[in-house]
C-alpha positions in Angstrom: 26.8 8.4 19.9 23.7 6.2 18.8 24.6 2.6 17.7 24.6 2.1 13.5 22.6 -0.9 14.3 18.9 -0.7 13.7 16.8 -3.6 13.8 15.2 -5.2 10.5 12.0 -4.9 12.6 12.2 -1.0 12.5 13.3 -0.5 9.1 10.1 -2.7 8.0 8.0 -0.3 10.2 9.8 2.7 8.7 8.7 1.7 5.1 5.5 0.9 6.3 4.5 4.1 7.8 6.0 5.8 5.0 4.4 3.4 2.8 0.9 4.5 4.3 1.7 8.5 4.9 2.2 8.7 1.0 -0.4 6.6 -0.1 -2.7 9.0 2.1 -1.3 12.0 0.4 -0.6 13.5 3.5 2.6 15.6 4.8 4.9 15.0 7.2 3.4 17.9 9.6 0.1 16.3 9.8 1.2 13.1 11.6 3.3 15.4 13.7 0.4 17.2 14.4 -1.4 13.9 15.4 1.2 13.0 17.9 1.6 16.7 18.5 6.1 16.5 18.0 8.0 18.0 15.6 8.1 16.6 11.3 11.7 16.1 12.4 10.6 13.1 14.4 8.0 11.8 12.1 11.2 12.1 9.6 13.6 10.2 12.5 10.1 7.2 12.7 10.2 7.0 8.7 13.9 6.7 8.4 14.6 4.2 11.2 16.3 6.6 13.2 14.2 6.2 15.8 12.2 3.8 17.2 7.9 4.3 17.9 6.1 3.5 20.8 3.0 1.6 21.0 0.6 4.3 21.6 1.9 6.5 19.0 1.8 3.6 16.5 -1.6 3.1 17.2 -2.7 6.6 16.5 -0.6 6.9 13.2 -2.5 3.4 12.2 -5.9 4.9 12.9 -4.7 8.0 10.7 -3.7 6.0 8.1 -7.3 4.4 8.4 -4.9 0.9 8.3 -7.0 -3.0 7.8 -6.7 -4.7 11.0 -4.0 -7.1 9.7 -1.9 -4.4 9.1 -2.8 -2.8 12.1 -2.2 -6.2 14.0 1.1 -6.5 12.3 2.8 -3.8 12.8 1.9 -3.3 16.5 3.1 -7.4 16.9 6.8 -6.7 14.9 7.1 -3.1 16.9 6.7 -4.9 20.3 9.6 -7.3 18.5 11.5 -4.5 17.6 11.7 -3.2 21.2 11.8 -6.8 22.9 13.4 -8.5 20.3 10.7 -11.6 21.3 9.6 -14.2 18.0 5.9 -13.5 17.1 4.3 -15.7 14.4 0.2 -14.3 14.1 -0.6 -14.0 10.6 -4.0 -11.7 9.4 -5.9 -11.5 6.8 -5.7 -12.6 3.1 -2.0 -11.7 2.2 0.7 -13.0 4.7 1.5 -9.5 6.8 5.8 -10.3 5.7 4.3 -9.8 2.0 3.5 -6.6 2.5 6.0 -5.3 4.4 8.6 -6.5 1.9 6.2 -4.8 -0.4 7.0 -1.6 1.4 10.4 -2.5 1.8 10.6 -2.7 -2.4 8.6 0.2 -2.8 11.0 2.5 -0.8 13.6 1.2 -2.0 16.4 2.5 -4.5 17.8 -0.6 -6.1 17.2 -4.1 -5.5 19.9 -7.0 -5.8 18.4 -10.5 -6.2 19.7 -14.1 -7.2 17.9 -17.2 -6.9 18.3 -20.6 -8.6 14.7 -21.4 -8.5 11.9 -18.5 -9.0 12.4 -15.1 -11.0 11.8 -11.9 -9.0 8.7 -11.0 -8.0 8.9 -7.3 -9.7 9.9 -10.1 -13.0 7.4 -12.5 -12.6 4.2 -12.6 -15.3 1.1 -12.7 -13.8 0.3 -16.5 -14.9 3.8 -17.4 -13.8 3.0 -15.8 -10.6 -0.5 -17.2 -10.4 0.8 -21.2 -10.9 3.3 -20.6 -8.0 0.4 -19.6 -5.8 -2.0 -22.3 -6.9 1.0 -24.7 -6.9 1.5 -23.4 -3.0 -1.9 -24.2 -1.9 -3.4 -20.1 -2.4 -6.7 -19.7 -3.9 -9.8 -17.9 -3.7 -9.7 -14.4 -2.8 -6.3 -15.2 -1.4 -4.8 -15.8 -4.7 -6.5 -12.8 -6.2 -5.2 -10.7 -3.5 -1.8 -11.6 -3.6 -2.0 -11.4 -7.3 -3.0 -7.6 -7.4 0.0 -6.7 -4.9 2.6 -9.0 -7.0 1.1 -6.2 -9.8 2.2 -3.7 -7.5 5.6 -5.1 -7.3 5.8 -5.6 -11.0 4.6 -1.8 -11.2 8.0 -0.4 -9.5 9.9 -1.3 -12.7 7.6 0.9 -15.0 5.2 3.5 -13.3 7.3 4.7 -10.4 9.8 7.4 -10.8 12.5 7.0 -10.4 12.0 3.4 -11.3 13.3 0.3 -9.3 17.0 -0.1 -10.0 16.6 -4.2 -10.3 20.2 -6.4 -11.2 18.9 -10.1 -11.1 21.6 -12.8 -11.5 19.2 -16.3 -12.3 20.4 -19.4 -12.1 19.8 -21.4 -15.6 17.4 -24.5 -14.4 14.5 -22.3 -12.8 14.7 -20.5 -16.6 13.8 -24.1 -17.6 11.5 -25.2 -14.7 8.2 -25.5 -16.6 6.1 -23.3 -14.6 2.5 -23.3 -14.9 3.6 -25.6 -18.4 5.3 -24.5 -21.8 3.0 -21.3 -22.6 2.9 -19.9 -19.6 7.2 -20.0 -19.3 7.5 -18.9 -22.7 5.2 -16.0 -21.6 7.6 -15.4 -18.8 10.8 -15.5 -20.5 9.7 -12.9 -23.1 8.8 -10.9 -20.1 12.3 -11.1 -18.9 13.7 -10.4 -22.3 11.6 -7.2 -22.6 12.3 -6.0 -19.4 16.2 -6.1 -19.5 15.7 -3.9 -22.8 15.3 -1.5 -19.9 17.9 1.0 -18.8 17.1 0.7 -14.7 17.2 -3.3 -15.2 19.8 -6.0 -15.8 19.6 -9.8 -15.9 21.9 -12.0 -15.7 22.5 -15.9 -15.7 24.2 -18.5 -14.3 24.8 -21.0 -16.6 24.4 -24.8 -15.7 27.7 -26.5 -15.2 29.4 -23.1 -13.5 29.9 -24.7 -10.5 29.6 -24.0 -7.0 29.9 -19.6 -5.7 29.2 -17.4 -3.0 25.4 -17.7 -3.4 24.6 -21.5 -4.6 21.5 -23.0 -2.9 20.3 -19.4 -1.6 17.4 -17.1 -2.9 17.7 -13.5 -1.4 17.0 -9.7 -2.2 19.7 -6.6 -1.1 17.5 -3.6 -0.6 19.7 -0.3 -0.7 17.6 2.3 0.5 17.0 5.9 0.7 17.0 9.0 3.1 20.0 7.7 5.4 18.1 4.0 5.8 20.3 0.9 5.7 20.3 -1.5 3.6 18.6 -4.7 4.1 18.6 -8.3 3.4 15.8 -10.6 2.6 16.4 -14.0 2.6 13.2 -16.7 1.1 12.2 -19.1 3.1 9.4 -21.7 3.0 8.0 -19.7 5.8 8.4 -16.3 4.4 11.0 -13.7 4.2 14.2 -13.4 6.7 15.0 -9.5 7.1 19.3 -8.9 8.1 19.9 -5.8 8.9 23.4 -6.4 10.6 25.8 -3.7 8.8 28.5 -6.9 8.2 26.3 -9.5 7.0 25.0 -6.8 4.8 28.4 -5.6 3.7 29.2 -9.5 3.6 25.7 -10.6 1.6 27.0 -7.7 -1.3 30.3 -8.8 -1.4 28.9 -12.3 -2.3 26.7 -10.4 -4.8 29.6 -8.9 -6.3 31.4 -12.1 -6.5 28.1 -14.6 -8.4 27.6 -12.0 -11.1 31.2 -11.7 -11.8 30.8 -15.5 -12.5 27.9 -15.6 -14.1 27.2 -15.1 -18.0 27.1 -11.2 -19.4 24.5 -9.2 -19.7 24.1 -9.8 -24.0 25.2 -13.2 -23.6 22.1 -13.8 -20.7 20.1 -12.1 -23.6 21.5 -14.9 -26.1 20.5 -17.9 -23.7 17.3 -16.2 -22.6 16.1 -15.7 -26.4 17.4 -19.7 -27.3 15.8 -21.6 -24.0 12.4 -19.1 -25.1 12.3 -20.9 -28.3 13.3 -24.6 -27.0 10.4 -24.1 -24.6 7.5 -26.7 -25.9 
C-alpha cells in the first residue's frame, strides 16, 4: 500500500499541469497521447497520485506552450519533489511560488485564511493590492503583472463556478492599518463588506484585546482540494509562501482554525465592526 504522504512539491505540480491542460482547452487523452500512456495516468499526474519524470514534464510543458519561468520552475520544484533538495532560482516578472499558489487557489474547493496583518489576496482591492506591492519594492511591469494575476485571484470568488468557498478570520489592527492612506482602506473595507454579502464567503474578526489563540502572530491559507488531492497548507513568509502537506500538521493547522474563529467575533457582528471602522476611516 502507497504511503498517504505526498509531497507539497507534487501537489503544486498537480495544480499546475492541471492549471495549464484546462486553460489550453484540451482533454485528458491528448497529453496521454503526448506521452503515449493511458488518461488514467495523466489523471494519477494531475491528482498527485503520482509523481512525473523529468522528460515527461518537459514534453507536457512544450504542449502547454508554457514561459520559460514557468517552464524553469516546475522542472526545478519536480527535481525537489523527487530529491527533496532546497532550490531558490526565481524567473521572470512574477515570483514562480505566486503562481503556483495561484494554481493551488484555482483548484481548489475552499480556502481557510487568517492573518493579523494583510486581507486575502482573493479580498484584496486592486489599490490595496497595488500599495503593498509598491510598498514591497515592485514596480514597472512587475507590479502590473502581479497586479493582473492578484485579478485572477480576486476572480475565483465571482466568475468561477463553483465559486471559491473563502472563510477569512482577520485580525482587527490590519482592518485599521492605513494602507495605501484613508481612501484607498475605505475602498478596501467596502470591498470586504460587499463580498461577505456573498453566500460562498464569510468574514470574520478578531477583535483587539481577545487575547492570545491558536493562530496569533501567523498568516496562512488551508487549501481543501478536489479529485482525491490533499489538503495543503500555505504559510506567508517574507520570502514567499511555505507549502505543508504533512496529513497531521494539516489535520493540526484546521484544528487551530476551528479553534481562532470560535474566538473571534460573529459573522453579523464582523459586519457591525467592518461597517463602523469604514466610517472612522479619515
Amino acid at each position: 500500500m502507497s504511503s498517504p504522504h505526498r509531497s507539497a512539491a507534487r501537489i503544486q505540480i498537480a495544480t499546475t499541469l492541471r492549471r495549464m491542460r484546462e486553460d489550453a482547452g484540451l482533454p485528458r487523452e491528448r497529453p496521454a497521447e503526448v506521452l503515449n500512456c493511458t488518461t488514467t495516468k495523466i489523471g494519477n499526474i494531475e491528482t498527485a497520485s503520482s509523481g512525473i519524470r523529468q522528460a515527461e514534464l518537459e514534453k507536457l510543458l512544450e504542449l502547454y506552450d508554457a514561459e520559460e519561468a514557468v517552464r524553469d520552475d516546475l522542472l526545478g520544484l519536480n527535481s525537489e519533489a523527487h530529491r527533496r533538495r532546497p532550490r531558490s532560482k526565481l524567473g521572470g516578472a512574477i515570483a514562480p511560488w505566486l503562481r503556483r499558489i495561484f494554481n493551488v487557489e484555482a483548484t481548489a474547493l475552499e480556502a481557510l485564511y487568517y492573518s493579523f496583518e494583510l486581507v486575502p489576496a482573493a479580498l484584496q482591492t486592486e489599490r490595496y493590492t497595488r500599495a503593498i506591492m509598491i510598498g514591497g519594492g515592485v514596480v514597472g511591469e512587475a507590479l502590473e503583472k502581479n497586479l493582473e494575476l492578484r485579478g485572477r485571484r480576486r476572480a475565483l470568488l465571482t466568475d468561477r463556478e463553483p465559486p471559491l468557498r473563502l472563510w477569512a478570520v482577520l485580525a482587527e489592527p490590519l482592518l485599521r492599518a492605513n494602507i495605501g492612506g484613508p481612501e484607498v482602506m475605505r475602498e478596501q473595507l467596502g470591498h470586504i463588506l460587499e463580498m461577505s454579502e456573498l453566500a460562498h464567503v464569510d468574514v470574520q474578526v478578531m477583535p483587539q484585546g481577545a487575547g492570545a489563540h491558536a493562530l496569533t502572530g501567523t498568516t496562512l491559507t488551508l487549501f481543501r482540494l478536489p479529485d482525491k488531492l490533499p489538503s495543503l497548507v500555505s504559510v506567508d513568509t517574507p520570502f514567499g509562501d511555505d507549502f505543508v502537506d504533512r496529513p497531521e500538521h494539516v489535520e493540526r493547522t484546521s484544528r487551530w482554525f476551528d479553534h481562532t474563529r470560535a474566538k473571534a467575533l460573529g459573522v453579523e457582528e464582523s459586519r457591525e465592526l467592518l461597517t463602523r471602522i469604514e466610517k472612522d476611516t479619515r
